[in-house]
Structures are given as C-alpha cells and as structure tokens.
N, C-alpha and C positions, 0 to 999 in steps of 0.2 A: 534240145533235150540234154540235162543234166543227167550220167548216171554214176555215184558215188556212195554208193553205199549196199548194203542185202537190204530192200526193203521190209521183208519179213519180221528183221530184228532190228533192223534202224543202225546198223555198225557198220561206219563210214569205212570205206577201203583203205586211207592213210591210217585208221586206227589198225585195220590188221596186216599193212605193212608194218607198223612200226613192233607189230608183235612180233610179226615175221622175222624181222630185224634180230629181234631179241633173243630169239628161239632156236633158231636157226629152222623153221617152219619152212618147209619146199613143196608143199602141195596143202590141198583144201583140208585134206585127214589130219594133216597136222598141226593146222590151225585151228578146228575143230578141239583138237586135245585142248588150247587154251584159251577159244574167245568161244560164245554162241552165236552159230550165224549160217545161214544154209540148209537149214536143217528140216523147211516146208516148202517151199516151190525150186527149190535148187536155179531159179536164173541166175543168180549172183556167180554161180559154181566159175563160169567163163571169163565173167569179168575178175575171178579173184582168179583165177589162175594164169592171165596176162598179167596182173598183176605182179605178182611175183615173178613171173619171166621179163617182163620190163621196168617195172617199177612206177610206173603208170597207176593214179588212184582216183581219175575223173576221167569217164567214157562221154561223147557225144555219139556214137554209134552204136547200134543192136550190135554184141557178140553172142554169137548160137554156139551151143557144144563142139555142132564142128571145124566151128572156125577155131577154137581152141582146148583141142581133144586131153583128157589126160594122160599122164604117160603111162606106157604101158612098164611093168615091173622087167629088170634089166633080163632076165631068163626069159624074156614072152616076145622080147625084141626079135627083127630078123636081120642078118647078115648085111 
C-alpha cells in the first residue's frame, strides 16, 4: 500500500512539503493557511505531520493520531 497524499483533496504530500519549504509551515494549521487539504476525514493529519518532522512524503504503513500526536502549545508542555 501506497500512501502519498490527503485523499479527500488529492494533494500529494511532496506537494505540501515543498510548501512547507517555502512557508516556513510547522504544523497542519499552517499549511492549512496555504494549500486545501485535511479538512473532511482528517486521516492525512498524521501522515502530514511525520511529514514535516522527517521529511518523509510516501507512507507504506497505517499512521494513527497517536502514533504521531500534535504538539502541544509551548505553555501546555510539562517540565
């Protein structure tokens, strides 16, 4: 199994790496500001945020939310 893209809206994940690139986009919210993608069944959510943390734009494995959780805001963190 190929997975490379938000099925929902057909926006292959090197395409929003290379926004991400551009933008300086570091999470889903922020890519959200400049591509559409994520925005009906949220699966992609994990796969785009491995993404970004490795660079990674072609999955052969299921990733679940919590295999790759999003971060929590710098004040919500704990010690």
């Amino acid at each position: 199994m190929k997975i490379d893209r938000c099925y929902c809206f057909q926006v292959r994940f090197a395409e929003l790496r290379r926004v991400a690139k551009a933008t300086g986009a570091a999470t889903v919210a922020d890519l959200q500001a400049h591509r559409t993608f994520g925005h009906k069944c949220q699966l992609c959510h994990p796969y785009v945020r491995r993404m970004l943390r490795t660079g990674e734009t072609c999955f052969s494995q299921i990733i679940e939310a919590a295999d790759e959780p999003a971060a929590e805001p710098p004040d919500q963190r704990t010690p």
